[in-house]
N, C-alpha and C positions, 0 to 999 in steps of 0.2 A: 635724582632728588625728587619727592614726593611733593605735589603743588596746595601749597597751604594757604595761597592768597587768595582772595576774592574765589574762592569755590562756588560753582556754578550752583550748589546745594541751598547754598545762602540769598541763592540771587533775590528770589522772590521776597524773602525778609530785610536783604536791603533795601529795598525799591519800597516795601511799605513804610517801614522807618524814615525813609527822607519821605513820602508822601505824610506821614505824621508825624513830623520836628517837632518837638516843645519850642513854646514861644522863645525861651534864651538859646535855641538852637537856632533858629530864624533869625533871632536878633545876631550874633554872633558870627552866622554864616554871611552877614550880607555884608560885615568886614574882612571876613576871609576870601571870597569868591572873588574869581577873575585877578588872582595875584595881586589884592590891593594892595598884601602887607611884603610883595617883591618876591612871593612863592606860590606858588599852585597848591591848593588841599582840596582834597575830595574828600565826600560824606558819606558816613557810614561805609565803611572801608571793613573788609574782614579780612583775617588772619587765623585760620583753622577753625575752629568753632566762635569765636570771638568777633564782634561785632564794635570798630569803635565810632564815636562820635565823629572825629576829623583827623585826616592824617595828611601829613606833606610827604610825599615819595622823595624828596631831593636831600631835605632833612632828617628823615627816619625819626620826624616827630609827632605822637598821638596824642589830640588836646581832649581830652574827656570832661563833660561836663555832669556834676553831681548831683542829683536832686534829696530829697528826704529818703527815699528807698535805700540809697546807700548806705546808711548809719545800720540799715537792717543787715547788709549782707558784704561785711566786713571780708571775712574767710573766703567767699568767693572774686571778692573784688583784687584780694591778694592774690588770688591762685592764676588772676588772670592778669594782672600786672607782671609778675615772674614769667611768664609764657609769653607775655609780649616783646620784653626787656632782654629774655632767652632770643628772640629775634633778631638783638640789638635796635632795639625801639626805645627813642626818650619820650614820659607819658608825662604830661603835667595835667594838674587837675583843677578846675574851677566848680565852686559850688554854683549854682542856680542863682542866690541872689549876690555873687560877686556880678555877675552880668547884668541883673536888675538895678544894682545900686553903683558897680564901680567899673563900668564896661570899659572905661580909657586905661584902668591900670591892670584890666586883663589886660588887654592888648599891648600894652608896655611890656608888663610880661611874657608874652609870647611875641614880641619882636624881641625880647632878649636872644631866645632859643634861637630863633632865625641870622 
C-alpha cells in the first residue's frame, strides 16, 4: 500500500504552517493540545497532497477551520473533502469567527465527535 500520510514531501510546509497558525488556530489549539478534550490531535497533519488544520488519529476526525478565502474556492475545498472522507475521515468545519465569537460551542461541538 502506497504511504499517503504525512509525506516526507510536505514536511517542510507543515512545519511552516504551525510556525504561522492564524490567531483562531492558536486560539483553538491551546484547547486541543495535551488531550484537554480526552484525545490527542496534531496540527497540520497531511494526507496525500492535502494539508489539514487538526486531526485526532484515534477518532479519524479532521477539525478545519475556515477563513474568508474559503467562500472563494468552493470546488477545491470539495475535491478535497471527498479525498479525505475516501480515507474514512470525519471533517467538521468551523468558520474563523465561530472561534472569535462562540469558542465554548465549538468545542461542545467537537466533544460531540469525540
Amino acid at each position: 500500500m502506497r504511504e499517503i500520510h504525512n509525506l516526507k514531501t510536505q514536511k517542510v510546509i507543515r512545519k511552516k504552517l504551525r510556525s504561522s497558525a492564524t490567531p483562531q488556530e492558536i486560539i483553538l489549539w491551546s484547547r486541543l493540545k495535551g488531550k484537554r478534550l480526552g484525545c490527542k490531535f496534531r496540527r497540520q497533519q497531511s494526507f496525500g497532497k492535502y494539508i489539514v488544520d487538526f486531526y485526532c488519529p484515534e477518532k479519524n476526525l479532521v477539525i478545519e477551520l475556515d477563513g474568508w478565502q474559503h467562500k472563494e474556492q468552493i470546488e477545491y475545498d470539495n475535491e478535497r473533502s471527498k479525498f479525505l472522507e475516501s480515507l474514512n475521515l470525519k471533517i467538521i468545519r468551523f468558520w474563523n469567527n465561530d472561534i472569535n465569537n462562540n469558542l465554548d460551542s465549538v468545542i461542545l461541538e467537537i466533544e460531540k465527535y469525540l
